[in-house]
VOZAPA-57018 format. One record per residue (C-alpha): x negated, y negated, z; residue number from 1; residue in three letters. Coordinates in nm, 4 decimals. Layout:
<recs>
@xx: X&yy: Y&zz: Z&n: NUM&res: ALA $
...
</recs>
This chain:
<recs>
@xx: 9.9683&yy: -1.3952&zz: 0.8433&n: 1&res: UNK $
@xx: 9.8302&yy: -1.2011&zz: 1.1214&n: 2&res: UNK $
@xx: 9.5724&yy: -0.9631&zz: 1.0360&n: 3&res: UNK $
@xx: 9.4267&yy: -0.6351&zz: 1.2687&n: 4&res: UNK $
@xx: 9.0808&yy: -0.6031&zz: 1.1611&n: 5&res: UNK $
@xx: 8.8019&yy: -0.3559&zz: 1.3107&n: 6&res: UNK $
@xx: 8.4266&yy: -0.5087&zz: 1.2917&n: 7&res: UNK $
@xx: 8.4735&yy: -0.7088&zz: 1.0345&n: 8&res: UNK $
@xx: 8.1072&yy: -0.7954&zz: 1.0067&n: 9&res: UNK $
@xx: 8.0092&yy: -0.3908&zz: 0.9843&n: 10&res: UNK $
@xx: 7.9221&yy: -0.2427&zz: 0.6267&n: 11&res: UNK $
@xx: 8.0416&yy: 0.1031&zz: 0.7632&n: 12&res: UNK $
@xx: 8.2715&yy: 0.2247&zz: 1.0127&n: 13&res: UNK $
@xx: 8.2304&yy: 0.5280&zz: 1.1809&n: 14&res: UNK $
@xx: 8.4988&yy: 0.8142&zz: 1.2926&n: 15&res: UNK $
@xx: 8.4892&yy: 1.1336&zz: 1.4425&n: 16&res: UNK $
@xx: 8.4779&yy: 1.3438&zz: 1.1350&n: 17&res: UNK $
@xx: 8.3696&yy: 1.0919&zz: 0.8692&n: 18&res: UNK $
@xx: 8.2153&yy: 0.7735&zz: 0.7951&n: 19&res: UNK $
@xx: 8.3461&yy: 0.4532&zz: 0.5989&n: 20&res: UNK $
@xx: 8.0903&yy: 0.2770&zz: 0.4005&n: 21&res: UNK $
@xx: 8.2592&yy: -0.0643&zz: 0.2980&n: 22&res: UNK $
@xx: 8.0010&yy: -0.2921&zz: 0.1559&n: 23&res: UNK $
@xx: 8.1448&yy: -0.2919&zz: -0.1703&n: 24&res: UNK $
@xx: 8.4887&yy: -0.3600&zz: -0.1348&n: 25&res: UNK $
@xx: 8.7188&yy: -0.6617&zz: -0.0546&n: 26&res: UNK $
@xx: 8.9207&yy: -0.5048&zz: 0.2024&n: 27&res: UNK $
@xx: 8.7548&yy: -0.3623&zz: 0.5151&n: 28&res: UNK $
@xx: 8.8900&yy: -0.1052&zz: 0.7592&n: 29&res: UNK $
@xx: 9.1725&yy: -0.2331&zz: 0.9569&n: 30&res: UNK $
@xx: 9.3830&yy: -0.1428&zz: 1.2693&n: 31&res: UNK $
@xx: 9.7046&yy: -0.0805&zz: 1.1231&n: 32&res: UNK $
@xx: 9.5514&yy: 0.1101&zz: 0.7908&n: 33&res: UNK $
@xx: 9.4405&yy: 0.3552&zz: 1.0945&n: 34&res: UNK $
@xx: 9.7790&yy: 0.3877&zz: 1.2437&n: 35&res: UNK $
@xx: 9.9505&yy: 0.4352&zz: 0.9140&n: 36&res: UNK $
@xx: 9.6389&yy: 0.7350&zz: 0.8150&n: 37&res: UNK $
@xx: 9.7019&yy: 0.9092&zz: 1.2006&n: 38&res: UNK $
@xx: 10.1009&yy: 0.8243&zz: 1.2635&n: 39&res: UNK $
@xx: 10.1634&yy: 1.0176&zz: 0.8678&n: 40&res: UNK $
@xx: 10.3180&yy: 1.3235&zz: 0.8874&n: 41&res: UNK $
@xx: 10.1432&yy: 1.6022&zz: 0.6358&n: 42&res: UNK $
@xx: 10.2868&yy: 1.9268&zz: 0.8165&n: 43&res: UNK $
@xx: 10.3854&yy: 2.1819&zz: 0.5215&n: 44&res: UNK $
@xx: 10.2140&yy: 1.9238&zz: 0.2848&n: 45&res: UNK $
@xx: 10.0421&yy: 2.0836&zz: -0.0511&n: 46&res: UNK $
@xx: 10.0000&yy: 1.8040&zz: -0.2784&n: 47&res: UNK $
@xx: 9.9639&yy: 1.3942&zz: -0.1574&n: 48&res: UNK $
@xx: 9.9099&yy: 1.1115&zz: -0.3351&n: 49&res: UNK $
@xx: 9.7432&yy: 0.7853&zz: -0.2450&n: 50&res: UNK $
@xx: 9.7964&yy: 0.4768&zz: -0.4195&n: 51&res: UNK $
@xx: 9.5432&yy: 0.2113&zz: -0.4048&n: 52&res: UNK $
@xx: 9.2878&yy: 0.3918&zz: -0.1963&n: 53&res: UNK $
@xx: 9.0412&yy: 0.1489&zz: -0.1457&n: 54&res: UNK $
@xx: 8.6926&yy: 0.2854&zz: 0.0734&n: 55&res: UNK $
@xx: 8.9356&yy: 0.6442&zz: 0.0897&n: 56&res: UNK $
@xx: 9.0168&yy: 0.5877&zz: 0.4331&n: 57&res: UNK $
@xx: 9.3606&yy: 0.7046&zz: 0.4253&n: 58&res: UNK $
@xx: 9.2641&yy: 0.9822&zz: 0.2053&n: 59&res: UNK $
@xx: 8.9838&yy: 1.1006&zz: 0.4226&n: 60&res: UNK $
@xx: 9.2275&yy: 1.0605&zz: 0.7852&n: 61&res: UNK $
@xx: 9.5041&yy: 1.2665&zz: 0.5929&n: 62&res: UNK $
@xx: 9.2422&yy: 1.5631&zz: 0.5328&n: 63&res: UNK $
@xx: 9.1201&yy: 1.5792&zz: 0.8744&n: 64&res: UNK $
@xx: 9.4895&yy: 1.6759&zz: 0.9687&n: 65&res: UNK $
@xx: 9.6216&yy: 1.8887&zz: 0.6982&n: 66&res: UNK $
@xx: 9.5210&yy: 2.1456&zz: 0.4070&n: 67&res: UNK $
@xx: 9.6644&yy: 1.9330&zz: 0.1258&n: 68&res: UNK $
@xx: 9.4886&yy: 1.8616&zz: -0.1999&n: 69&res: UNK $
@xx: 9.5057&yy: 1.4553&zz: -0.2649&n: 70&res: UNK $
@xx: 9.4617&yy: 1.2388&zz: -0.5338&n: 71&res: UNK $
@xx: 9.3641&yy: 0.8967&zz: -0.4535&n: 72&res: UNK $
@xx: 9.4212&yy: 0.5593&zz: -0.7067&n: 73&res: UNK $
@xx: 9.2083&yy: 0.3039&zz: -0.6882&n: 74&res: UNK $
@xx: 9.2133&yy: 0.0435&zz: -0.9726&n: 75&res: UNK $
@xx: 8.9103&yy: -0.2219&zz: -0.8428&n: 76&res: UNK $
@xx: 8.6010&yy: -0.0219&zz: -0.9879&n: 77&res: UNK $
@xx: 8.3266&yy: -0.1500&zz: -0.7110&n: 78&res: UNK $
@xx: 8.6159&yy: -0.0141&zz: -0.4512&n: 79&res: UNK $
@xx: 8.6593&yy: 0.3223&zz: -0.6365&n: 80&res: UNK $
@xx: 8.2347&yy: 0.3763&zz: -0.6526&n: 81&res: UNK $
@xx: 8.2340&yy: 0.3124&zz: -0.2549&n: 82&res: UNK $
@xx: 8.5447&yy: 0.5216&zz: -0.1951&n: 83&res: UNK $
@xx: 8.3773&yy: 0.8219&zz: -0.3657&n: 84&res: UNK $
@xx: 8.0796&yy: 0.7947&zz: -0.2089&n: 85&res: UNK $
@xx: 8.2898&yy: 0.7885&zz: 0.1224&n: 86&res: UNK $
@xx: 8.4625&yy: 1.0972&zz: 0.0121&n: 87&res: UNK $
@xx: 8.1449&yy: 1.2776&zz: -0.1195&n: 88&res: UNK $
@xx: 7.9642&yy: 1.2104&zz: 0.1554&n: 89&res: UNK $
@xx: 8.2418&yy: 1.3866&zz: 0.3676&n: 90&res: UNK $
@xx: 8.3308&yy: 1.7451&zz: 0.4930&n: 91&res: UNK $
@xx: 8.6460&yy: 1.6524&zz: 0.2469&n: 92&res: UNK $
@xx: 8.5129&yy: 1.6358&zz: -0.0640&n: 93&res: UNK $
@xx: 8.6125&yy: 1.9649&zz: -0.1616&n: 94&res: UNK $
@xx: 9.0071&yy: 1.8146&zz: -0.1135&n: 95&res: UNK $
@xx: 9.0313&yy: 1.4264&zz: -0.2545&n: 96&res: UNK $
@xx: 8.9680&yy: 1.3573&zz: -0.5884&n: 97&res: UNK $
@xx: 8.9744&yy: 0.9419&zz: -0.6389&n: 98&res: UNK $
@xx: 9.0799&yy: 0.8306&zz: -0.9644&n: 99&res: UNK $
@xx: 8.9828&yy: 0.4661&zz: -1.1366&n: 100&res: UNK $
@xx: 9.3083&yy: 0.3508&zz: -1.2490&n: 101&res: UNK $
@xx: 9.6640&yy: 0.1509&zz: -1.2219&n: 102&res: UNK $
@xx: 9.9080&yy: 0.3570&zz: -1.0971&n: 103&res: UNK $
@xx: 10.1070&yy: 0.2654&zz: -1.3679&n: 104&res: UNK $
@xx: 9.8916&yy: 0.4144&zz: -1.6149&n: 105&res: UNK $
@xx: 9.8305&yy: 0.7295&zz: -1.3689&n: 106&res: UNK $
@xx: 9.9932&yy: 1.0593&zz: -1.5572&n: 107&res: UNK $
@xx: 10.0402&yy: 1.4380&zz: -1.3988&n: 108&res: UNK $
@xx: 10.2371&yy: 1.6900&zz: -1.4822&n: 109&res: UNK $
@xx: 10.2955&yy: 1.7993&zz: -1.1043&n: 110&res: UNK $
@xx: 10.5024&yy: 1.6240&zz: -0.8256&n: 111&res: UNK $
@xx: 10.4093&yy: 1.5093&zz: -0.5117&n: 112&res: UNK $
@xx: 10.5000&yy: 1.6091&zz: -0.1319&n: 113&res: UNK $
@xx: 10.3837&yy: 1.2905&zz: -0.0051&n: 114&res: UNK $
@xx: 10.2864&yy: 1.0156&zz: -0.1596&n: 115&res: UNK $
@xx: 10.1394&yy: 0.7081&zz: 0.0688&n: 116&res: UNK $
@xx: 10.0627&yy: 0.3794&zz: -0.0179&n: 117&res: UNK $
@xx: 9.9094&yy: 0.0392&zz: 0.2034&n: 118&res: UNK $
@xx: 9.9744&yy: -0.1847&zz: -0.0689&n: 119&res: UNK $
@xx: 9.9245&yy: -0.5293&zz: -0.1957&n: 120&res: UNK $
@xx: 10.2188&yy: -0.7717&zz: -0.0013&n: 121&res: UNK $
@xx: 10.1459&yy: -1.1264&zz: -0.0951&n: 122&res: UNK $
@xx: 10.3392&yy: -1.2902&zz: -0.3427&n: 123&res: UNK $
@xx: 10.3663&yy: -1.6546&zz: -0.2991&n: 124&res: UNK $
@xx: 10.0076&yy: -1.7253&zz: -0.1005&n: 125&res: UNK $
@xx: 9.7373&yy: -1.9408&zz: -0.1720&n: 126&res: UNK $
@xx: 9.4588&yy: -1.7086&zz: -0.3178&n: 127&res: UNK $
@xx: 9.0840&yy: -1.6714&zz: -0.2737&n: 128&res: UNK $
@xx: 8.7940&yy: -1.7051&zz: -0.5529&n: 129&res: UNK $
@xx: 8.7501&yy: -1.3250&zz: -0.5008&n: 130&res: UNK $
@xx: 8.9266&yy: -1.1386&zz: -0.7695&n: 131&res: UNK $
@xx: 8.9176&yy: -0.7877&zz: -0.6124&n: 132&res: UNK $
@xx: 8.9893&yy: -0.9656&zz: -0.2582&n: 133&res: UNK $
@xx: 9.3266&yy: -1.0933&zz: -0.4365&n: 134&res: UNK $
@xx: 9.3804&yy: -0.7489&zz: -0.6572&n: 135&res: UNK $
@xx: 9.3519&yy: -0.6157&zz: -0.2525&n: 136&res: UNK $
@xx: 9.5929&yy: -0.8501&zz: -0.0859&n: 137&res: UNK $
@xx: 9.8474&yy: -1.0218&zz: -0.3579&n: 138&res: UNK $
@xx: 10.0967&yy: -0.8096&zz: -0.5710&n: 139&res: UNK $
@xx: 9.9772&yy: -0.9843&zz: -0.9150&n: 140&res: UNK $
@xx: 9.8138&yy: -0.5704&zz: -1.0470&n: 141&res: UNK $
@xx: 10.1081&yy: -0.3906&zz: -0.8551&n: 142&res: UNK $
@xx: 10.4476&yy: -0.5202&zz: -0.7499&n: 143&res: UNK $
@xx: 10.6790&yy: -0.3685&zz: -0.5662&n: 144&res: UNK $
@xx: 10.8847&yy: -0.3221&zz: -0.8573&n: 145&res: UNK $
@xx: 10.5852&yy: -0.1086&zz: -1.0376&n: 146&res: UNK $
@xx: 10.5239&yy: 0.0497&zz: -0.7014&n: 147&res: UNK $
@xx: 10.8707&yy: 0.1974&zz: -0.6760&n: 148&res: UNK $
@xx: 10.8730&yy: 0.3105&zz: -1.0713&n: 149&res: UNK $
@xx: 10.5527&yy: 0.4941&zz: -0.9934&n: 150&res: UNK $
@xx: 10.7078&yy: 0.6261&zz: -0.6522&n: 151&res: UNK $
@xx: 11.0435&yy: 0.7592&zz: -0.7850&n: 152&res: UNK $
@xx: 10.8042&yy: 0.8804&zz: -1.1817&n: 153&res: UNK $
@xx: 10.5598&yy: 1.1402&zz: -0.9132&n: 154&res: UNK $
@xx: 10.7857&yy: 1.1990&zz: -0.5689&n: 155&res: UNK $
@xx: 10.8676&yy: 1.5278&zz: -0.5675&n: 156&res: UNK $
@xx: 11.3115&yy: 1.5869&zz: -0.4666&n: 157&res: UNK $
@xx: 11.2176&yy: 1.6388&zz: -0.1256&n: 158&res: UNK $
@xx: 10.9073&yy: 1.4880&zz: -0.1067&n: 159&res: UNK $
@xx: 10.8368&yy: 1.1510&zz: 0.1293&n: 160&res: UNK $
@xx: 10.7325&yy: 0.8122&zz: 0.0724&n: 161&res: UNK $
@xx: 10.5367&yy: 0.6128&zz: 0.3086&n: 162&res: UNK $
@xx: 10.4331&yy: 0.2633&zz: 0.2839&n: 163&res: UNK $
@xx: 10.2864&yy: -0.0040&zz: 0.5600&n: 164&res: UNK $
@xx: 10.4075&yy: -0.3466&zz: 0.4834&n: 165&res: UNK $
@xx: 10.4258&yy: -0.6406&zz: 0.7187&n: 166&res: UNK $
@xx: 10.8449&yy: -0.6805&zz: 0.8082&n: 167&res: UNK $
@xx: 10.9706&yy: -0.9411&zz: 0.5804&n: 168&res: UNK $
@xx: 10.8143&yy: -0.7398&zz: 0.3087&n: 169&res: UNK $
@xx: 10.9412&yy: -0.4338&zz: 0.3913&n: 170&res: UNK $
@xx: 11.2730&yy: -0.5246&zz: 0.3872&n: 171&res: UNK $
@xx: 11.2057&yy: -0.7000&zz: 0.0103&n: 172&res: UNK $
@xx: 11.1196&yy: -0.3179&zz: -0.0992&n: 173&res: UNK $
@xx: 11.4071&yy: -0.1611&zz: 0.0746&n: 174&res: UNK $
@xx: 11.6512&yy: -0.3543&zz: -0.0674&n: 175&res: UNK $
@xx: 11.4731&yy: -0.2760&zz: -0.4167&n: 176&res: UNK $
@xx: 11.4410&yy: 0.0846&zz: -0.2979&n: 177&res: UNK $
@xx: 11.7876&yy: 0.2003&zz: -0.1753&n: 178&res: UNK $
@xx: 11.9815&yy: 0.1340&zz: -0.5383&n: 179&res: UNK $
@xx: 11.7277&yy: 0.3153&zz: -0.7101&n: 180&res: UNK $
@xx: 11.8298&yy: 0.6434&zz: -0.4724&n: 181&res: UNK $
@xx: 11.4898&yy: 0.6169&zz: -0.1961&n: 182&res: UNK $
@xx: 11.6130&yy: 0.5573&zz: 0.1362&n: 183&res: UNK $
@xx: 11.4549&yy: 0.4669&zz: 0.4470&n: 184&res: UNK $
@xx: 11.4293&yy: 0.7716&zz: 0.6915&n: 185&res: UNK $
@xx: 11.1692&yy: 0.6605&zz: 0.9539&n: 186&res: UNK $
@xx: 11.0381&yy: 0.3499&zz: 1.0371&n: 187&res: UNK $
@xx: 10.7337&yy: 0.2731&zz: 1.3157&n: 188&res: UNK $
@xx: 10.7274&yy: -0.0959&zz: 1.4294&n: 189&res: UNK $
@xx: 10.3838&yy: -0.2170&zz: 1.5289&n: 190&res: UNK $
@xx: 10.3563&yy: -0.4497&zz: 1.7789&n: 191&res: UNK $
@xx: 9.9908&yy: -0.6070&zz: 1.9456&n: 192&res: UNK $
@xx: 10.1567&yy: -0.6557&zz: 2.2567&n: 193&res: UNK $
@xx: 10.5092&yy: -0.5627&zz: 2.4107&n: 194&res: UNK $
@xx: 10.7369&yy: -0.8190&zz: 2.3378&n: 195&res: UNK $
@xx: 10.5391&yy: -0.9822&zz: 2.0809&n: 196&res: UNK $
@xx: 10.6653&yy: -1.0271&zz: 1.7031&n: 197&res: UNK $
@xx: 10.6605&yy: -0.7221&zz: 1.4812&n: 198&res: UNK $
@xx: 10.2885&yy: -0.6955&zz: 1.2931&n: 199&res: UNK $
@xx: 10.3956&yy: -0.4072&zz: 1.0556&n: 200&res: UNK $
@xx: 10.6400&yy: -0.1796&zz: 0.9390&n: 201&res: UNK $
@xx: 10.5688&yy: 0.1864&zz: 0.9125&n: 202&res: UNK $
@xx: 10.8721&yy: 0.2778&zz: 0.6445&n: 203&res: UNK $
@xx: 10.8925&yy: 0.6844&zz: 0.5450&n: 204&res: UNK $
@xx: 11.1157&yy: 0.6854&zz: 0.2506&n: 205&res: UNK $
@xx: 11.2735&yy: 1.0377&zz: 0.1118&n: 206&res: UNK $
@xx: 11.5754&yy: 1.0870&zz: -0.1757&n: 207&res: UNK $
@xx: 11.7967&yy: 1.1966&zz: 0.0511&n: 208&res: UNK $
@xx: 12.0383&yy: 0.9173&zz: 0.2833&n: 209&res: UNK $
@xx: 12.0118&yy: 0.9754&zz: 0.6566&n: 210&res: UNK $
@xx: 12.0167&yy: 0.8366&zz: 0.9945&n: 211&res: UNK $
@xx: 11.7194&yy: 0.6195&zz: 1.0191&n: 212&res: UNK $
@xx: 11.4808&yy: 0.7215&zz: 1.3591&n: 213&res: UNK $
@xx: 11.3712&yy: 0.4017&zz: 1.4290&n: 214&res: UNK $
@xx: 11.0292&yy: 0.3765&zz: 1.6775&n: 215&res: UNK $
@xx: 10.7670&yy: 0.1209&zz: 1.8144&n: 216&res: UNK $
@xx: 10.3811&yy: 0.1394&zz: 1.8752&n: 217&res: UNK $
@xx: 10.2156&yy: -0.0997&zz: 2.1071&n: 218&res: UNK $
@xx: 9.8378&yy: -0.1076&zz: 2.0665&n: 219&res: UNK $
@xx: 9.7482&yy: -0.3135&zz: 2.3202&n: 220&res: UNK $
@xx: 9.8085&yy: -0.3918&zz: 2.7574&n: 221&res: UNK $
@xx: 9.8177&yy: -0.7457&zz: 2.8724&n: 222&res: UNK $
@xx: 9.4472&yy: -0.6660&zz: 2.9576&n: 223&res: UNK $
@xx: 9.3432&yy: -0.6222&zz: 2.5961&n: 224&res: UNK $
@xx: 9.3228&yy: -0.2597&zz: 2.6935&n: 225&res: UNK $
@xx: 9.4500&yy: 0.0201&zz: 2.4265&n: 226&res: UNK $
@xx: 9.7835&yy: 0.1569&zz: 2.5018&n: 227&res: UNK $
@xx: 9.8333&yy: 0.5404&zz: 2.5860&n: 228&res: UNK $
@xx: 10.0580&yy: 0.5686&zz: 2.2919&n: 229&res: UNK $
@xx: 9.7735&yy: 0.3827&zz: 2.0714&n: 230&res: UNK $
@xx: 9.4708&yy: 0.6111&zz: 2.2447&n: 231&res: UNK $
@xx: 9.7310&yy: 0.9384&zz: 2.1980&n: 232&res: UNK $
@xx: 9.7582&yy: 0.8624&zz: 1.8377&n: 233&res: UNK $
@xx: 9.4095&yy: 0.7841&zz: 1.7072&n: 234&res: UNK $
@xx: 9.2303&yy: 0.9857&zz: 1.9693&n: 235&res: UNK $
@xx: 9.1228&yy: 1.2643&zz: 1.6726&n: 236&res: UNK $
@xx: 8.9440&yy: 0.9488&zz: 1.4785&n: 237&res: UNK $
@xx: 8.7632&yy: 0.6724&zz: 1.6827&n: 238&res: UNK $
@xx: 8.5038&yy: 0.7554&zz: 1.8632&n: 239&res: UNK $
@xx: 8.5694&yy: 0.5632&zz: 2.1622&n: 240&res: UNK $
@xx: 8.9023&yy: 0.7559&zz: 2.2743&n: 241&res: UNK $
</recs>
């Protein structure tokens, strides 16, 4: 499985507005957990949730862009203490509010507009000795059956769904999705290169059926260079655009 890391040996990663520390936790900032925080939609958004936060970087990308007051899940505790230091150490602490738990155990009384998730996809790989690493990466603490309970239990009627799974994956949750009444509205395929094999899947899910917009994101030239459409999209976050 192909994986789009960013400096994996750095203990923090540094954007525009904020900074991820990410000492403490299994999974590290990644490429396509950027795309998925900048390509989000949030316009008109007043209440988002996201489910297993990790260092808050979704979280903390989704404030920068909208008004919305977020609650994030996080159920590894050494990934929950780094993601609220991330957040308190931000100009959006005021906004996120990170909670130590399973989504399944997660209760509130009031719906979501937008709930996003970059969840745990494995489920027949050979794990590591890391617990949290495999809690991160493998679908033992969340499958995609629990995810879509949880989804459909705090998605407000005409609130939106959307999840970043790699594209064999995302068609296993669609076809669990679509008889339980969520239906795929958008979908963003990621791409390194043009004409190379689909990296991830970019799926907006909402309650109501329509025509699906299909789109594609190439991040990168033949030269290794960042695409216009990559630079266009993330150009309010990394510091080099």
């Amino acid at each position: 499985m192909y994986f789009i890391k960013i400096m994996p040996a750095n203990t923090h990663f540094s954007f525009k507005k904020f900074t991820i520390h990410q000492d403490q936790t299994a999974m590290k900032v990644t490429t396509d957990a950027c795309i998925l925080g900048a390509y989000t939609n949030v316009k008109k958004v007043k209440r988002i949730l996201d489910i297993g936060t990790g260092t808050g970087l979704l979280s903390l990308m989704l404030s920068q862009r909208g008004t919305a007051k977020i609650d994030a899940i996080e159920i590894d505790e050494n990934a929950y203490n780094q993601a609220v230091v991330n957040v308190n150490n931000s100009i959006y602490k005021d906004e996120v509010t990170i909670y130590n738990s399973s989504i399944q155990d997660f209760i509130t009384f009031n719906p979501y507009d937008l709930i996003i998730s970059n969840p745990p996809f494995f489920q027949n790989h050979l794990k590591s000795e890391t617990v949290s690493r495999n809690n991160s990466l493998h679908t033992d603490t969340l499958s995609f059956e629990n995810l879509l309970s949880s989804v459909l239990r705090l998605l407000s009627f005409n609130g939106t769904f959307v999840v970043l799974l790699p594209m064999y994956e995302s068609s296993i949750f669609e076809q669990l999705a679509v008889p339980q009444g969520l239906y795929p509205q958008k979908k963003l395929m990621i791409r390194h290169r043009k004409g190379s094999k689909i990296l991830r899947i970019i799926t907006t899910f909402g309650r109501l059926k329509k025509e699906i917009i299909n789109e594609e994101l190439i991040i990168k030239n033949p030269d290794e260079s960042y695409t216009p459409d990559f630079q266009k999209l993330l150009k309010d976050y990394y510091l080099a655009f």
